[in-house]
C-alpha positions as CSV (number, residue, x, y, z in Angstrom):
1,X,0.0,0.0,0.0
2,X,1.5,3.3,-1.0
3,X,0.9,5.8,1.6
4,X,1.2,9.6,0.8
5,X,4.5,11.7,2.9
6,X,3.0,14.2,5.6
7,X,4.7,16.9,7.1
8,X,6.5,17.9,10.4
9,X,4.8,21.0,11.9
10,X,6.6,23.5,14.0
11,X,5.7,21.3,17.1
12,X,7.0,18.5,15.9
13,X,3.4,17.1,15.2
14,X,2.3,14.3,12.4
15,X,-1.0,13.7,10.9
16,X,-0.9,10.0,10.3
17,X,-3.3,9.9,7.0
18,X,-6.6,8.5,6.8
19,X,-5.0,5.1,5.2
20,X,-3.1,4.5,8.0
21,X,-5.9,5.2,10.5
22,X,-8.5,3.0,9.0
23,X,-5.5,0.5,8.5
24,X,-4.8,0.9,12.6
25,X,-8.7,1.3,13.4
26,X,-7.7,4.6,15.1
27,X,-10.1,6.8,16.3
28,X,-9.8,10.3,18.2
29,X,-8.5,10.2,21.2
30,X,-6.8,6.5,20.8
31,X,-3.2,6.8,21.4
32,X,0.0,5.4,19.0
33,X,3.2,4.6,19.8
34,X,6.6,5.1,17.9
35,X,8.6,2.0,17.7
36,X,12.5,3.0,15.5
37,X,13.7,-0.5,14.6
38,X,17.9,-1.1,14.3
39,X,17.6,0.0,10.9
40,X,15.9,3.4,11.9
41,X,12.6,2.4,10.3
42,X,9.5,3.9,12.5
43,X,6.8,1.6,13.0
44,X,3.4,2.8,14.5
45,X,1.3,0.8,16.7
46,X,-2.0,1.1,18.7
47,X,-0.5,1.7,22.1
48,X,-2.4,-0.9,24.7
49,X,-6.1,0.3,26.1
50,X,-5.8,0.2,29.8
51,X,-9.2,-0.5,31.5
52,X,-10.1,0.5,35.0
53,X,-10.7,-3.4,35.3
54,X,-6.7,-3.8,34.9
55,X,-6.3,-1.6,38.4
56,X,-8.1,-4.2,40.3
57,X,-6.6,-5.0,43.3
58,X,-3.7,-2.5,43.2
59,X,-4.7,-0.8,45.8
60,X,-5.1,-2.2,49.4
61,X,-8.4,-1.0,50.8
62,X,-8.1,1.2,54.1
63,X,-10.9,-1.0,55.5
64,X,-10.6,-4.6,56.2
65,X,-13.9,-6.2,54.9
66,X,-15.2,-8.9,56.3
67,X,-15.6,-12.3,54.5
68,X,-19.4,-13.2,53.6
69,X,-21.0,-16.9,53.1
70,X,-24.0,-15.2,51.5
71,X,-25.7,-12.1,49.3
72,X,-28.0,-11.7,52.9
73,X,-25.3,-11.5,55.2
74,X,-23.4,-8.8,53.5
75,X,-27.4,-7.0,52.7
76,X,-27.7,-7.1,56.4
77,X,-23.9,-5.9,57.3
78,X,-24.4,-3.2,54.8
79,X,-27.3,-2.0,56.5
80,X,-26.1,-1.7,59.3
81,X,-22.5,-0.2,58.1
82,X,-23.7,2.9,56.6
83,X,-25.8,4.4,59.7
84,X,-22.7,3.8,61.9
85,X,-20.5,5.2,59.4
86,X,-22.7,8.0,58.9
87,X,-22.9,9.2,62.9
88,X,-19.0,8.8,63.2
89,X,-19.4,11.4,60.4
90,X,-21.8,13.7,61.7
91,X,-19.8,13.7,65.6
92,X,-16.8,14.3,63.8
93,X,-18.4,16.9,61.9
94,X,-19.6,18.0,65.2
95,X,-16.8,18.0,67.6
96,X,-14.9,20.0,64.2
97,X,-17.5,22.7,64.1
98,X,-17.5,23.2,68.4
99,X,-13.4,23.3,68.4
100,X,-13.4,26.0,65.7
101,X,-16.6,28.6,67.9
102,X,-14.3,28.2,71.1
C-alpha cells in the first residue's frame, strides 16, 4: 500500500493519513506509539487500552472487609455499616464545628 509523505509542523506534530488510521482502526483520542527498529525504520502501533478493570486490586483497601457466606449477610452488614459510618461522620463533623466557635 502506497501511503502519501505528511509533514513535520513546528511542534513536531504528524498527521498520520486516513490510510493508515482506518489501517490501525484509530479513532480520536486512541493513542499510538513510535517503535524506530535497528535500521531506523519507524513503526506505528496502537499503544495498549488500559481498563479501569486492569487496576483491580492495586490498591489495598483502608478497611478490612469482612468475609461473607451469602448475598443476605453482606445485605444485612451493609445495612447496618452505613448508619454507623454516617454518625462517626456527623460527631466528627460536630466536635470539628465546636473546636473552631471556642
Amino acid at each position: 500500500m502506497q501511503i502519501p509523505a505528511t509533514t513535520i509542523t513546528q511542534k513536531g506534530q504528524v498527521t498520520l493519513p486516513v490510510q493508515v488510521r482506518r489501517l490501525l482502526k484509530l479513532k480520536t483520542g486512541d493513542k499510538v506509539k513510535f517503535v524506530v527498529t535497528p535500521q531506523k525504520e519507524v513503526k506505528v502501533k496502537l499503544a495498549k487500552r488500559v481498563s479501569i478493570m486492569h487496576l483491580y486490586g492495586s490498591i489495598k483497601p483502608q478497611v478490612e472487609t469482612p468475609k461473607f457466606k451469602s448475598i443476605q449477610e453482606l445485605v444485612e452488614w451493609e445495612s447496618q455499616a452505613w448508619p454507623e459510618a454516617a454518625t462517626e461522620r456527623d460527631r466528627r463533623t460536630l466536635e470539628g464545628n465546636s473546636s473552631k466557635s471556642k
